[in-house]
Residue frames as a rotation matrix with the C-alpha (Angstrom) as fourth column:
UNK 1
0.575 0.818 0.000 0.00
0.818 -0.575 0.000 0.00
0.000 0.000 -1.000 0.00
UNK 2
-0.629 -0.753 0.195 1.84
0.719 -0.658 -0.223 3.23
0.296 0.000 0.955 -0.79
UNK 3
0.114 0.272 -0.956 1.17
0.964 -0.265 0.040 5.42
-0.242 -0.925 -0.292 2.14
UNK 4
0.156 -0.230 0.961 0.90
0.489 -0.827 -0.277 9.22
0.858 0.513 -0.017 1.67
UNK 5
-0.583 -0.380 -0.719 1.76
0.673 0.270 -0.688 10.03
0.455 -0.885 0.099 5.28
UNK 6
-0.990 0.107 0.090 0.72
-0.115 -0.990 -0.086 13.51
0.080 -0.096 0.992 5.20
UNK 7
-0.398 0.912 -0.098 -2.63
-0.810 -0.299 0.505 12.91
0.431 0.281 0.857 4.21
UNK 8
0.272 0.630 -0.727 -3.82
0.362 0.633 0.684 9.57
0.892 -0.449 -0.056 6.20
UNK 9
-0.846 -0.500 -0.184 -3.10
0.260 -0.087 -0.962 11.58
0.465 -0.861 0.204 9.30
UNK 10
-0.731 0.354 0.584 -6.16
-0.297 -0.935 0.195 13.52
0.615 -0.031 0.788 9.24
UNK 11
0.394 0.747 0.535 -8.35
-0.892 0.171 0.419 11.44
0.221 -0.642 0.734 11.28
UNK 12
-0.462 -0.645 -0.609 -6.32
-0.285 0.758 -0.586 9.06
0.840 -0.097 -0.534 13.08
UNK 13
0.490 0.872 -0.009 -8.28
-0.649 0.372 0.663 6.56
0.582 -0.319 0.748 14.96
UNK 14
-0.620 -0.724 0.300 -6.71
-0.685 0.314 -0.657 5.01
0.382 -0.614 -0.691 17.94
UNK 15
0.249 0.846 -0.471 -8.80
-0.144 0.513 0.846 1.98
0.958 -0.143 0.249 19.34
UNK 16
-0.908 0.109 0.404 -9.28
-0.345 0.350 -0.871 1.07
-0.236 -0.930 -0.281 23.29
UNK 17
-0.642 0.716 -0.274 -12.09
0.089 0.424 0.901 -1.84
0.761 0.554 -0.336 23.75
UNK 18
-0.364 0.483 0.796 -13.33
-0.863 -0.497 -0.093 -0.82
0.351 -0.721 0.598 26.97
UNK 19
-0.453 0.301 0.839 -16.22
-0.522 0.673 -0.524 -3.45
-0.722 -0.676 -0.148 27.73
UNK 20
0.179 0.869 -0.462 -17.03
-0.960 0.053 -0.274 -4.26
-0.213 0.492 0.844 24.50
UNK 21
0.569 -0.165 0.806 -16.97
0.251 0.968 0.021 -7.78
-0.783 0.190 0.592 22.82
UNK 22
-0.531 -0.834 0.146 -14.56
0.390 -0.088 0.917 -8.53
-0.752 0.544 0.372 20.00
UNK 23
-0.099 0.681 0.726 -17.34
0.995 0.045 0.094 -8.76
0.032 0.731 -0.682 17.94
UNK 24
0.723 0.573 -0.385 -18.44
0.649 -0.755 0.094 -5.43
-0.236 -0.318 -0.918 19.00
UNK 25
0.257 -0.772 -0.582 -15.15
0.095 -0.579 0.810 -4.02
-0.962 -0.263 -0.075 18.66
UNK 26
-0.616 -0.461 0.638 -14.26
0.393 0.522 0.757 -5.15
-0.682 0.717 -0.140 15.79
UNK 27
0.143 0.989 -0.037 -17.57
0.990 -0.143 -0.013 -3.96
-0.019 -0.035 -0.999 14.69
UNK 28
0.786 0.234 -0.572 -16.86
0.341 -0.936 0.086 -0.18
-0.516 -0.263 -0.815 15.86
UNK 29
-0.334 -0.723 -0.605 -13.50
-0.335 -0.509 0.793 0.18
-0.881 0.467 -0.072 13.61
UNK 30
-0.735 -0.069 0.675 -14.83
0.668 0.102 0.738 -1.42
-0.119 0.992 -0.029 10.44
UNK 31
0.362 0.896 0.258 -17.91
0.931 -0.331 -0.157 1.24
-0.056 0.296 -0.953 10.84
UNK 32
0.653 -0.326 -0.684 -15.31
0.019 -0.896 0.444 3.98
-0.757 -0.303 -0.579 11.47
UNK 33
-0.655 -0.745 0.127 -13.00
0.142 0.044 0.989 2.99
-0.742 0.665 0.077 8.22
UNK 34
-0.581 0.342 0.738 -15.91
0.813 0.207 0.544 2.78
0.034 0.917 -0.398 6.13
UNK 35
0.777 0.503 0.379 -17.08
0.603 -0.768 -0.218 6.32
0.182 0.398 -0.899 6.70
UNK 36
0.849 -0.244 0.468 -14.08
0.033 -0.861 -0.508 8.25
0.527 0.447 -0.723 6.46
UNK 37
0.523 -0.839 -0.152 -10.87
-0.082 -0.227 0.970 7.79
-0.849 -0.495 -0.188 9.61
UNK 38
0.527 -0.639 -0.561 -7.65
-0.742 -0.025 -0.669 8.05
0.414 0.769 -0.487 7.02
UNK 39
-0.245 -0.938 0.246 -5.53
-0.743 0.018 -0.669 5.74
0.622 -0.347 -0.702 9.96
UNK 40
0.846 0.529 0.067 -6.27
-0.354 0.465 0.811 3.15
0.398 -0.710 0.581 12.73
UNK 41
0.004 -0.857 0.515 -4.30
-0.595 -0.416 -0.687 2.66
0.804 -0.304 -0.512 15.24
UNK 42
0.720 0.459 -0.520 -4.58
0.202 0.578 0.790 -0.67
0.664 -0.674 0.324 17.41
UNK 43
-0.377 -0.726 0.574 -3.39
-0.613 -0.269 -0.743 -0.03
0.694 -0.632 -0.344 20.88
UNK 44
0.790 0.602 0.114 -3.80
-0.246 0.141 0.959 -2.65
0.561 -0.786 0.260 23.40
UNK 45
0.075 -0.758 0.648 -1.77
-0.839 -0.399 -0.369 -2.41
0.539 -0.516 -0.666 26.70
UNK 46
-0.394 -0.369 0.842 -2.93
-0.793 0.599 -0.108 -5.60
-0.465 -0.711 -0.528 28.97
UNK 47
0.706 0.514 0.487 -3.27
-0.511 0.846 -0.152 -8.43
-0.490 -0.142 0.860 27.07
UNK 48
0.328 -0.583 0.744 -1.55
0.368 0.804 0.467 -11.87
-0.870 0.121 0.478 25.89
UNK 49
-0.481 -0.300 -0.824 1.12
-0.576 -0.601 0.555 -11.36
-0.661 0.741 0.117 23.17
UNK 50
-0.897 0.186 0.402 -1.11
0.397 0.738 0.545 -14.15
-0.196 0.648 -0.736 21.39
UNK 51
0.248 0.954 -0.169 -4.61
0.800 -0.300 -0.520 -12.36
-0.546 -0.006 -0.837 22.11
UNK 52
-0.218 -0.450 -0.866 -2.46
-0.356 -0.790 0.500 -9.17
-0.909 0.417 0.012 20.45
UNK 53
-0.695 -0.147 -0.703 -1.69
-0.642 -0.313 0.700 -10.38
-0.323 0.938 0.123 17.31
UNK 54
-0.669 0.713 0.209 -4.93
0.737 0.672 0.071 -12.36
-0.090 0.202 -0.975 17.15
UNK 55
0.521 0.848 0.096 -6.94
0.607 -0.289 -0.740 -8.95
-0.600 0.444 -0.666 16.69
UNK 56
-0.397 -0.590 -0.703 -3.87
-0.396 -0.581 0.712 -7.24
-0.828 0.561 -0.003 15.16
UNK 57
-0.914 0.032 0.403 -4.59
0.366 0.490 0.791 -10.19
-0.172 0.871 -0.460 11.95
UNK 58
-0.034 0.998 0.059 -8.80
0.949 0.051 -0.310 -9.02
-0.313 0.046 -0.949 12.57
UNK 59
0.327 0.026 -0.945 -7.98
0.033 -0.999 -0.016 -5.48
-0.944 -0.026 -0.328 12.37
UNK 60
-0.351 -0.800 -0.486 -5.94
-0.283 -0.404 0.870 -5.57
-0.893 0.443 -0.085 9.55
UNK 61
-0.741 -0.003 0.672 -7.97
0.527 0.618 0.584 -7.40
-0.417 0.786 -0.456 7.65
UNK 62
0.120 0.980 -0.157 -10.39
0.789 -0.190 -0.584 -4.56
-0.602 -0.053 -0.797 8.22
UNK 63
0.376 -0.550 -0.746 -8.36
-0.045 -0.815 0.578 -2.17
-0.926 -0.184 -0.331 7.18
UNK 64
-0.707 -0.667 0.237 -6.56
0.090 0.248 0.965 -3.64
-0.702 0.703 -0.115 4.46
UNK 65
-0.461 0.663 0.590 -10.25
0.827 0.561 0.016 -3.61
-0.321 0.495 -0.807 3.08
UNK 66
0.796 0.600 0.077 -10.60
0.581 -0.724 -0.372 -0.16
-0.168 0.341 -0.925 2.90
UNK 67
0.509 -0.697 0.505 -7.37
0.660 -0.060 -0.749 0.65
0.553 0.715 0.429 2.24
UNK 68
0.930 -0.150 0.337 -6.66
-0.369 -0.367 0.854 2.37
-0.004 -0.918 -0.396 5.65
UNK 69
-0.591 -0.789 -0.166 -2.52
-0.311 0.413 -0.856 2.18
0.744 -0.455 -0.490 7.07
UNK 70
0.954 0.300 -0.024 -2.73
-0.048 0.232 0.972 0.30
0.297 -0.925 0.236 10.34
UNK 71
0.062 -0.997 0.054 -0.61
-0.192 -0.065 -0.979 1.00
0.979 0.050 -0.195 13.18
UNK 72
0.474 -0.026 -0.880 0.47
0.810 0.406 0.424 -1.34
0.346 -0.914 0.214 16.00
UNK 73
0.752 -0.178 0.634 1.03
-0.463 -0.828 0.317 0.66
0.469 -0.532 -0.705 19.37
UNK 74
0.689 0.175 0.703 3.75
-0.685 0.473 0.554 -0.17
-0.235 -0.864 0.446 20.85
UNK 75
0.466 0.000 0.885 4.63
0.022 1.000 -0.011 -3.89
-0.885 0.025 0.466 19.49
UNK 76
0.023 -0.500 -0.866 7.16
-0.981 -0.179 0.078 -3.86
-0.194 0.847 -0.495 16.53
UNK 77
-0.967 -0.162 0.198 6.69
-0.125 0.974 0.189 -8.02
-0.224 0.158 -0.962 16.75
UNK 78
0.046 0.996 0.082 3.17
0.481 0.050 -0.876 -7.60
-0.876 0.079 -0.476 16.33
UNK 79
0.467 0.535 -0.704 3.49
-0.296 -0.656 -0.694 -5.28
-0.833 0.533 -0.148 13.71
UNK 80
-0.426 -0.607 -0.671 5.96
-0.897 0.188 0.399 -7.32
-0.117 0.772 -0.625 11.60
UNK 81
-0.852 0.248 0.461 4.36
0.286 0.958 0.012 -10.80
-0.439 0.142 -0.887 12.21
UNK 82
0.012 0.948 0.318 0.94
0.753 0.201 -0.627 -8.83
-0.658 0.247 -0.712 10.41
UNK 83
-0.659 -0.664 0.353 2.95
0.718 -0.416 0.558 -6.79
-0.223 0.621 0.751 8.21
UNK 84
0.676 0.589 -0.443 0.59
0.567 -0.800 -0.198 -3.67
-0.471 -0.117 -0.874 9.65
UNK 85
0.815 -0.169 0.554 2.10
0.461 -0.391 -0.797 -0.32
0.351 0.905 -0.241 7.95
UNK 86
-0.095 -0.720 0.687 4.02
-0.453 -0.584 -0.674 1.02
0.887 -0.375 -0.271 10.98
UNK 87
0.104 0.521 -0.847 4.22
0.696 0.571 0.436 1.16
0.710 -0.635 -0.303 14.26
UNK 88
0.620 0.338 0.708 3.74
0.027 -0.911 0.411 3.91
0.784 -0.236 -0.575 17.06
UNK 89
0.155 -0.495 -0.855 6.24
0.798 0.574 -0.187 4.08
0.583 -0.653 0.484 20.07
UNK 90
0.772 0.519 0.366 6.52
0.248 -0.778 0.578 6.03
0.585 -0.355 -0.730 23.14
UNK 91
0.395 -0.517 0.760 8.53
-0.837 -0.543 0.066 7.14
0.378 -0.662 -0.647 25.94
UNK 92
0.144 -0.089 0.986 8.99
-0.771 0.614 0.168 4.59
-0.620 -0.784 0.020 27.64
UNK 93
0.878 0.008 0.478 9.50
0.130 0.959 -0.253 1.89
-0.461 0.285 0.841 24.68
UNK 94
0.152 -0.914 0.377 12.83
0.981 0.186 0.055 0.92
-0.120 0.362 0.925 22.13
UNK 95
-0.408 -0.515 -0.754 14.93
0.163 -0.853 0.495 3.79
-0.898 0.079 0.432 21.47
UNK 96
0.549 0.798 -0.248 13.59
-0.304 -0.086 -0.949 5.33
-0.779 0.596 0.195 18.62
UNK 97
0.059 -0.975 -0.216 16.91
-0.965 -0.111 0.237 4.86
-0.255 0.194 -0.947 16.40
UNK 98
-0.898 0.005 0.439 16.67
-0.050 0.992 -0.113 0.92
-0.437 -0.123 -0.891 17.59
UNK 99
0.232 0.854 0.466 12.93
-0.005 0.481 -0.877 0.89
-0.973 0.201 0.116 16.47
UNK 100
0.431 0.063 -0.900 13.70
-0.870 -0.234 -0.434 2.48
-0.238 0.970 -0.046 12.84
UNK 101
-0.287 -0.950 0.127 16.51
-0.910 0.311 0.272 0.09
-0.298 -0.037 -0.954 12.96
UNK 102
-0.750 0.119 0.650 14.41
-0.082 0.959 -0.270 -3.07
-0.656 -0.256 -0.710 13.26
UNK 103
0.508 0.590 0.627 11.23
0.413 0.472 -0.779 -2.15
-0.756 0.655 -0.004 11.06
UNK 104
-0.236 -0.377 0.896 13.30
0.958 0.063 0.279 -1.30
-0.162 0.924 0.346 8.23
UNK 105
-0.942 -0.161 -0.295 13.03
0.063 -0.947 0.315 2.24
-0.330 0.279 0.902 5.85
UNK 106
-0.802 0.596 0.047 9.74
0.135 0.103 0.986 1.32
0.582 0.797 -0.162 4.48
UNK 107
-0.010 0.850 -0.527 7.35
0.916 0.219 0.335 0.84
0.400 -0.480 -0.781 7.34
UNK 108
0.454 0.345 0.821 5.67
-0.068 -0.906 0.418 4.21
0.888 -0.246 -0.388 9.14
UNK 109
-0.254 -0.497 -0.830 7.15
0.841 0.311 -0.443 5.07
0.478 -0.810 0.339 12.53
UNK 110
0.074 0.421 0.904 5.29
-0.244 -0.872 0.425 7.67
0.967 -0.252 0.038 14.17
UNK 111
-0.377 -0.762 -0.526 6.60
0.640 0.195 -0.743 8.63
0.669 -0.617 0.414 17.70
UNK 112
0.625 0.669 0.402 5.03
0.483 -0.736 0.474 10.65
0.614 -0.102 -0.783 20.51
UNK 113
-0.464 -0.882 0.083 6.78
0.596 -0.381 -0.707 13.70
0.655 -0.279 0.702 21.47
UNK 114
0.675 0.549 -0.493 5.18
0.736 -0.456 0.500 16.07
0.050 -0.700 -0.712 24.65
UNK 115
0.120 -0.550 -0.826 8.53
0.177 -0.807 0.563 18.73
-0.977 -0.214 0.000 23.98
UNK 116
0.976 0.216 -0.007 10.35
-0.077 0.318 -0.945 19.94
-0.202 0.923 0.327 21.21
UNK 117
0.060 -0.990 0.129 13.36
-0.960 -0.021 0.280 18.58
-0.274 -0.141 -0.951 22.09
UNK 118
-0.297 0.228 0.927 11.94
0.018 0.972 -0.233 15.31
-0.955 -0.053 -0.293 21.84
UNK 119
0.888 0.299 -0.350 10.03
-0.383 0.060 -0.922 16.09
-0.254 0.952 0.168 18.35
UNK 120
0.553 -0.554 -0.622 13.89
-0.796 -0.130 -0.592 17.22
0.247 0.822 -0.513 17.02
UNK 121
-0.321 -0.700 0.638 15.47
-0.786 0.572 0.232 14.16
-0.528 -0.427 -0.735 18.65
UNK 122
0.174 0.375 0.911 12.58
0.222 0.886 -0.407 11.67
-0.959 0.273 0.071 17.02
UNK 123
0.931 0.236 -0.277 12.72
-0.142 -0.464 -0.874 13.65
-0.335 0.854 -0.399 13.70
UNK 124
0.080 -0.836 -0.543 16.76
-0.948 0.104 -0.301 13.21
0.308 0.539 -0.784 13.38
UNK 125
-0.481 -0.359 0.800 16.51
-0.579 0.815 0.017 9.44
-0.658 -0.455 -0.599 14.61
UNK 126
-0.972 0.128 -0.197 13.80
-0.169 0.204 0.964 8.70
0.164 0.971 -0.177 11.78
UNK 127
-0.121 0.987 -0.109 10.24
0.249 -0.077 -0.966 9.30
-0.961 -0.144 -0.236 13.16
UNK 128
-0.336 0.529 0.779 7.45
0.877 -0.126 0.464 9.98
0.344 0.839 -0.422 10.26
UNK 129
-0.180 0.884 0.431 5.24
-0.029 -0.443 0.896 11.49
0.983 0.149 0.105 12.19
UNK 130
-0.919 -0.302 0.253 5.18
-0.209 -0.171 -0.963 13.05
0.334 -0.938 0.094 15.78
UNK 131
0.127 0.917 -0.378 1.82
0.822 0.116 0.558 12.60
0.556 -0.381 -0.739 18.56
UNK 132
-0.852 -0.189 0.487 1.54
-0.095 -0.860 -0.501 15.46
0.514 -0.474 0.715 20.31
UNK 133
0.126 0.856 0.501 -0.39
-0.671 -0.298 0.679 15.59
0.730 -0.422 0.537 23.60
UNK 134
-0.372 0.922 0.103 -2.17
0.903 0.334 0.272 15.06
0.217 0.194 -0.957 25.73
UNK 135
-0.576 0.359 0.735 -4.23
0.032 -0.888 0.459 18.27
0.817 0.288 0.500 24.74
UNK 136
-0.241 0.629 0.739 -6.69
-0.808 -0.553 0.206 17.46
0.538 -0.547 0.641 27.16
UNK 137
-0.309 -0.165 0.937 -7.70
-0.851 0.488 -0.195 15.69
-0.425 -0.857 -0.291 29.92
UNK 138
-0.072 0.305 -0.950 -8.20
-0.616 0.735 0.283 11.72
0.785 0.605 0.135 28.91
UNK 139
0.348 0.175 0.921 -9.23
-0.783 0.594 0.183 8.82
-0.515 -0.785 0.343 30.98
UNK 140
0.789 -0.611 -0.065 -7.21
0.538 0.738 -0.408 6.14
0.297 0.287 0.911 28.36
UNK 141
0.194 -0.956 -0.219 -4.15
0.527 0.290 -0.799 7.16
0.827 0.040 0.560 29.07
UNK 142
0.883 0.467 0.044 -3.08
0.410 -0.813 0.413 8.63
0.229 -0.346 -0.910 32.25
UNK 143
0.399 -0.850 0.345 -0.90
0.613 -0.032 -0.790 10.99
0.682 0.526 0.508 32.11
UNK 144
-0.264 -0.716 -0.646 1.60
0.956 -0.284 -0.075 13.38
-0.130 -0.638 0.759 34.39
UNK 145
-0.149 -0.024 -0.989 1.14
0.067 -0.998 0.014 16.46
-0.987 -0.064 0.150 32.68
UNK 146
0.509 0.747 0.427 -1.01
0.458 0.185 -0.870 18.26
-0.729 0.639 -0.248 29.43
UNK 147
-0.495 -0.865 0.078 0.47
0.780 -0.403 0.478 19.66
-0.382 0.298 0.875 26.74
UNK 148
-0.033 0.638 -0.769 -0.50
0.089 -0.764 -0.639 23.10
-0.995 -0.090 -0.031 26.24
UNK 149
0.841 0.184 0.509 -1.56
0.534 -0.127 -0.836 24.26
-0.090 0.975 -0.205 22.05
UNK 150
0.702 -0.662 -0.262 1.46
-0.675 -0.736 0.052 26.67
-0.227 0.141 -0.964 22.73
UNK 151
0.042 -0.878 0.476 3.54
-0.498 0.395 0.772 23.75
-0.866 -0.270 -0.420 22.90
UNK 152
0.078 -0.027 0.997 2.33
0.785 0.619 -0.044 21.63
-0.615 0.785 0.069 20.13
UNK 153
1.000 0.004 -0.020 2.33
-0.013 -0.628 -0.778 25.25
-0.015 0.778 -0.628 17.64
UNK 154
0.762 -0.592 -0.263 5.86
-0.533 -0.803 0.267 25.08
-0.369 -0.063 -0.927 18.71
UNK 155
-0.132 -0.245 0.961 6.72
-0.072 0.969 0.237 21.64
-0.989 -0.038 -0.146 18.34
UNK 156
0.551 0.209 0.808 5.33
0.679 0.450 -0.580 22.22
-0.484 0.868 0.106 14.68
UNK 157
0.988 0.098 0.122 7.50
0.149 -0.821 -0.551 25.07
0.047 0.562 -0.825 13.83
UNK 158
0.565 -0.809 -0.165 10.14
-0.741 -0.585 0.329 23.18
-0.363 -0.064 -0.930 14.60
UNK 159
-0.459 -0.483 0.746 10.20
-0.001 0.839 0.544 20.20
-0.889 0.249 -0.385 12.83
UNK 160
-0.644 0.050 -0.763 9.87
-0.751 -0.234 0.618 19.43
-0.148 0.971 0.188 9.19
UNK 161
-0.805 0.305 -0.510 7.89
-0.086 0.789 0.608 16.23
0.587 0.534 -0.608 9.46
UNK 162
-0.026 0.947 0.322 3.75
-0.357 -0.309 0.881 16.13
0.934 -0.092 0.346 10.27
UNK 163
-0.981 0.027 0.190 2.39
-0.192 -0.178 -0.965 16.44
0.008 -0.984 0.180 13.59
UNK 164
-0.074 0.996 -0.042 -1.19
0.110 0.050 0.993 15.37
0.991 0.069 -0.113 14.82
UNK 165
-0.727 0.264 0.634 -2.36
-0.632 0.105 -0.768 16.06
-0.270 -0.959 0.090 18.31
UNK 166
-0.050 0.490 -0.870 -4.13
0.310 0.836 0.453 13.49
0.949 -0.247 -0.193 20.49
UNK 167
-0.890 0.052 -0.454 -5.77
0.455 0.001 -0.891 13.53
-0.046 -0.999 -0.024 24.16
UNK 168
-0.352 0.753 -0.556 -9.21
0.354 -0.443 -0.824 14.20
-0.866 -0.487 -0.111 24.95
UNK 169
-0.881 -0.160 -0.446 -9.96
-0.166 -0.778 0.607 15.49
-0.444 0.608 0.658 21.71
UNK 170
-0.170 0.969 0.182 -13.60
0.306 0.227 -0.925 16.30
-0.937 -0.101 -0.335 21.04
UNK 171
-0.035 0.140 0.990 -15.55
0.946 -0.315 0.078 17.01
0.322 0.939 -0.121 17.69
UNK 172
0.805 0.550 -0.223 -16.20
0.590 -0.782 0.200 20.36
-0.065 -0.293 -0.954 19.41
UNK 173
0.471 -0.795 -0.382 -12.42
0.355 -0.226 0.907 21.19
-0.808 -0.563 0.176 20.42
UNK 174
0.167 -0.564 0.808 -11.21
0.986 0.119 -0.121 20.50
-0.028 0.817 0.576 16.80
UNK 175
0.690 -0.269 0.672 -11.58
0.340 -0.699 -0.629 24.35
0.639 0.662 -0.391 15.53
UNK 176
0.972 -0.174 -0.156 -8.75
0.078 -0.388 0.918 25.28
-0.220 -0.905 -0.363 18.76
UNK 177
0.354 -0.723 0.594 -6.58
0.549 0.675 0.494 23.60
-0.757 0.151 0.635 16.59
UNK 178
0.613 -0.382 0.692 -6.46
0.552 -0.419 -0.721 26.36
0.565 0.824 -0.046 13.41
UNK 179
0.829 -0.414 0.375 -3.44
-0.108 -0.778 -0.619 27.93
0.548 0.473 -0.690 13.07
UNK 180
0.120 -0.875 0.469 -0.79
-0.801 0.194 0.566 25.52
-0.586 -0.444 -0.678 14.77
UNK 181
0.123 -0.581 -0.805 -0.21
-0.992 -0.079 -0.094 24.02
-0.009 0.810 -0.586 11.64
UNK 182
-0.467 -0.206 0.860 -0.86
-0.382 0.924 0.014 20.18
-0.797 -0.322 -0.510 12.56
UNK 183
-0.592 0.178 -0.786 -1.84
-0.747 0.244 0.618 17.55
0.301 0.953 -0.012 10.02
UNK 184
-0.100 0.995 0.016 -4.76
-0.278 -0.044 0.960 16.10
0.955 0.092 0.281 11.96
UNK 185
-0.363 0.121 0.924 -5.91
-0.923 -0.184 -0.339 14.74
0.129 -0.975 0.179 14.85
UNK 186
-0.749 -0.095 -0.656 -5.93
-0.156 0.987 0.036 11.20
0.644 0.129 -0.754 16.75
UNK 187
-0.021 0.899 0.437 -9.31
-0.931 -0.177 0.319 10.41
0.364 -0.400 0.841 18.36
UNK 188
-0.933 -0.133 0.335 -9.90
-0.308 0.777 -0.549 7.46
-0.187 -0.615 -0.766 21.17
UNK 189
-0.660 0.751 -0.020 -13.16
0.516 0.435 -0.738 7.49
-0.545 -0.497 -0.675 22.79
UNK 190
-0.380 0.461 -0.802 -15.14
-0.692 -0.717 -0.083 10.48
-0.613 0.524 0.592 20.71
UNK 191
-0.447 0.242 -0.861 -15.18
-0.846 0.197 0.495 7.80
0.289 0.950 0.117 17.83
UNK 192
-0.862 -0.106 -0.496 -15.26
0.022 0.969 -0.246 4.06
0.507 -0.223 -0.833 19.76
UNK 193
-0.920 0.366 -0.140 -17.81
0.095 -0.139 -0.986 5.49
-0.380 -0.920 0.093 22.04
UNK 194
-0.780 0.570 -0.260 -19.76
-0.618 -0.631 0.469 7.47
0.103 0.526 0.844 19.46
UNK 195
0.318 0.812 0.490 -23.90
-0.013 0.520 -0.854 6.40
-0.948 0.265 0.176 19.54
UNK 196
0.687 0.424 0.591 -23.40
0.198 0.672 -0.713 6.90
-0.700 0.607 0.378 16.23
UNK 197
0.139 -0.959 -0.248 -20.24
0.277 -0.203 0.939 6.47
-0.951 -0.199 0.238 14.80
UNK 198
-0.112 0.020 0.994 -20.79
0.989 -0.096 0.113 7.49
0.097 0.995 -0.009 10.87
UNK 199
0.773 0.222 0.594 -22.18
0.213 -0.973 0.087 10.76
0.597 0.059 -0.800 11.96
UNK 200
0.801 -0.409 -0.437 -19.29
0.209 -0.493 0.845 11.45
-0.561 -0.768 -0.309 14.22
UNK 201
-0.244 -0.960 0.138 -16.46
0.682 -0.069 0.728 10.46
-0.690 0.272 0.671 12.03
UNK 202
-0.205 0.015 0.979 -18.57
0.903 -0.384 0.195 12.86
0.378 0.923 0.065 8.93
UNK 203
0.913 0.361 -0.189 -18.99
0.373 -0.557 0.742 15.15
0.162 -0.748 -0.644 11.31
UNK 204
0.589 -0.743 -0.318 -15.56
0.314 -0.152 0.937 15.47
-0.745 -0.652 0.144 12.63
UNK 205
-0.272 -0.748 0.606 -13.95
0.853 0.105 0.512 15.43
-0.446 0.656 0.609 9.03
UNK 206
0.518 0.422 0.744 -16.11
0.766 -0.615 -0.185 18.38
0.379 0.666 -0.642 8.51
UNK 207
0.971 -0.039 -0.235 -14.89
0.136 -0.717 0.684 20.09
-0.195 -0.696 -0.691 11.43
UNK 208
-0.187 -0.981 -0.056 -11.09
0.419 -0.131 0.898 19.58
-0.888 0.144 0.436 9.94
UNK 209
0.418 0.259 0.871 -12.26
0.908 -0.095 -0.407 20.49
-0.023 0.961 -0.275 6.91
UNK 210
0.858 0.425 0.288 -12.39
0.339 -0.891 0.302 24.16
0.385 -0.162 -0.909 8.35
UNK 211
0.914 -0.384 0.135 -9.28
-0.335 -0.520 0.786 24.03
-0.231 -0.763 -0.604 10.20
UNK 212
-0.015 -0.948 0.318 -6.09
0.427 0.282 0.859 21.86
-0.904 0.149 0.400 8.59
């Protein structure tokens, strides 16, 4: 799949299953690829590395149907054993350097940075694509401290590769975002949650519409 980075950022869909069944889950990202996310982003934190790449293969197959990258959080063995498009990595996981290192030049590597010392550190080590945030308060991830829009406007103005914020981000929040220059935004709960998740994601892509 040849990936335009820039442009499948704009609605980047991050999954958490809460309480739902697989079915159900499974269920809430193929209804969110088929009206409009550009990305998907499987992130699970406490299960088996077998129960992983057992919905990593389900996702992908959802995905692969609509022609969506997928990117494993996290798991660079997960994301090579389902040859997903990238994979996402944080503090706290391989050096970034050691990650590029392992999935090769081809695959996406998108890194989350919360300075912009960190951006220019992931950006000369071979990130794609920075996270920025959390923007706002979130109950998936918790977190030490928010980043403020001042930070992420700076964080883009100082690196050369795309930037999406992520944390808390409502359809409402989106227009807060014009004029710090990100290339879209990564949504959790807003979408997974959504009563109805067609109107949210055509919704939401309107609301970028206005602002990237």
């Amino acid at each position: 799949m040849d990936v335009n980075i820039t442009k499948v950022l704009k609605l980047y869909l991050v999954t958490n299953r809460y309480d739902y069944s697989d079915e159900e889950f499974l269920g809430r990202i193929e209804k969110a690829c088929q009206n409009g996310v550009t990305l998907a982003q499987l992130r699970e934190k406490e299960v088996t590395t077998h129960k992983y790449f057992e919905l990593a293969t389900k996702v992908k197959e959802i995905t692969d149907r609509f022609r969506i990258p997928l990117i494993i959080d996290d798991r660079i063995d997960i994301c090579q054993a389902v040859d997903a498009a990238g994979v996402h990595i944080g503090d706290n996981d391989l050096p970034i350097s050691v990650a590029r290192r392992l999935i090769g030049p081809e695959k996406i590597l998108g890194v989350s940075a919360k300075s912009a010392m960190r951006a220019t550190q992931a950006e000369l080590e071979g990130a794609d694509y920075l996270g920025v945030g959390a923007i706002y308060p979130t109950k998936t991830k918790v977190i030490t401290k928010p980043t403020s829009i001042e930070t992420l406007k700076e964080i883009t103005r100082t690196v050369s590769i795309p930037v999406i914020a992520i944390g808390g981000i409502k359809e409402h929040t989106i227009h807060n975002f014009k004029n710090t220059e990100i290339n879209g935004v990564a949504m959790v709960s807003e979408i997974m949650c959504a009563e109805n998740i067609a109107d949210k994601v055509s919704d939401t892509i309107k609301e970028l519409d206005q602002v990237l």
